[in-house]
C-alpha positions in Angstrom: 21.3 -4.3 7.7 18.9 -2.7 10.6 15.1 -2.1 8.8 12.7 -0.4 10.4 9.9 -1.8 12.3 7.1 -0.5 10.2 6.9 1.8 6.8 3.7 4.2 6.2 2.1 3.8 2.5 -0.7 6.0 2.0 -3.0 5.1 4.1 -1.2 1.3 5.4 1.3 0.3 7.7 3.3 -3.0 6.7 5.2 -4.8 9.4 8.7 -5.5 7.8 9.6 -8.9 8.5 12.9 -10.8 8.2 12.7 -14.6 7.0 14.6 -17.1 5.2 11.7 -18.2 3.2 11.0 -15.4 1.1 13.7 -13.4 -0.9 11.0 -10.5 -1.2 7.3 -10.5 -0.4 4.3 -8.7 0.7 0.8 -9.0 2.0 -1.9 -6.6 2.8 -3.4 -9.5 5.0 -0.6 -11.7 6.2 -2.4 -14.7 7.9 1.2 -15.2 9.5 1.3 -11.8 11.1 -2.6 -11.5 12.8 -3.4 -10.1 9.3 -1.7 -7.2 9.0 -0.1 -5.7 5.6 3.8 -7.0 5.9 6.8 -7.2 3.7 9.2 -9.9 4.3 12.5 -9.4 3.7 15.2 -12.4 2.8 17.2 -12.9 6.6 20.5 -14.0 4.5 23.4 -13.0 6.3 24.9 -13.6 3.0 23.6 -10.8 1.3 25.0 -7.3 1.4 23.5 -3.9 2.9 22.4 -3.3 -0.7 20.6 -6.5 -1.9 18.6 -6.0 1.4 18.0 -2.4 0.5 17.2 -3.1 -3.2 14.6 -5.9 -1.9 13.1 -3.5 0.3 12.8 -0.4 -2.5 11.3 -3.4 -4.9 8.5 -4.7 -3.0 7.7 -0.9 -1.3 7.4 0.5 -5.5 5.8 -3.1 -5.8 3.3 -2.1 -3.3 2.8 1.5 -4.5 2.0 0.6 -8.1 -0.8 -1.8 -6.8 -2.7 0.5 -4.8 -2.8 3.0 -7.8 -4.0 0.0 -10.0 -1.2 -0.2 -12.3 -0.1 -3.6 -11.8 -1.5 -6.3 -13.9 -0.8 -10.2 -14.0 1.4 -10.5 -17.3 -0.9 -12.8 -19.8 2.1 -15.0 -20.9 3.3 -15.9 -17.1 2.7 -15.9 -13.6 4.8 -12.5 -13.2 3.3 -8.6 -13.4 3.4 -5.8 -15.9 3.1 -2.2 -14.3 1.7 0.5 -17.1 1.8 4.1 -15.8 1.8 7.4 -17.1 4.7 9.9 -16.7 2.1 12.0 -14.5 1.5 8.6 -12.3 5.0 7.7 -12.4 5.7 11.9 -10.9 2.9 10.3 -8.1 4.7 6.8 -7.1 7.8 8.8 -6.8 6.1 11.2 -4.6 4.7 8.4 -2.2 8.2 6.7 -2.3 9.7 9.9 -0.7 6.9 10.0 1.9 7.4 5.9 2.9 11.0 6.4 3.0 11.6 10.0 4.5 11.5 8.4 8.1 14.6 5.8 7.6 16.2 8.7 6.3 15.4 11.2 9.2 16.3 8.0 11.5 19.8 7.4 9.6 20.5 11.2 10.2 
């Protein structure tokens, strides 16, 4: 699957990377990439249109829910816990459009 380049959230622009390290990841500082914000994507030719897709919607809400501060380490494991209102929740799906109206304006 073609990604673009770069995806606008609020105010940052992630570099979207393709590597065989990472499954899903991203980094407002990426030492790797002159530290700019990036998402890496998993570079498995293996995996189908949507599993890249899927990888790319989960770190982009990932990424959404952190800059509105809804993201929280879990206190049982090394994973997260998001906790949102339905107002917030009306908000991350309004910033979701806006980062992926462009792919879709590109597609069509």
């Amino acid at each position: 699957m073609k990604l673009p380049k770069t995806i606008q959230i609020l105010n940052y622009t992630f570099d979207i990377k393709r590597s065989e390290d990472y499954y899903g990841h991203f980094e407002f500082s990426d030492k790797d990439n002159k530290g700019k914000p990036t998402i890496t994507i998993a570079n498995d030719k293996e995996r189908s249109d949507s599993i890249i897709c899927e990888i790319l919607i989960h770190e982009v809400l990932e990424i959404i829910l952190e800059l509105l501060r809804v993201r929280y380490t879990a206190p049982s494991d090394d994973s997260y816990e998001f906790h949102y209102t339905h107002k917030e929740h009306d908000t991350v799906s309004k910033i979701l459009a806006r980062a992926l109206m462009p792919m879709f304006k590109e597609v069509n």
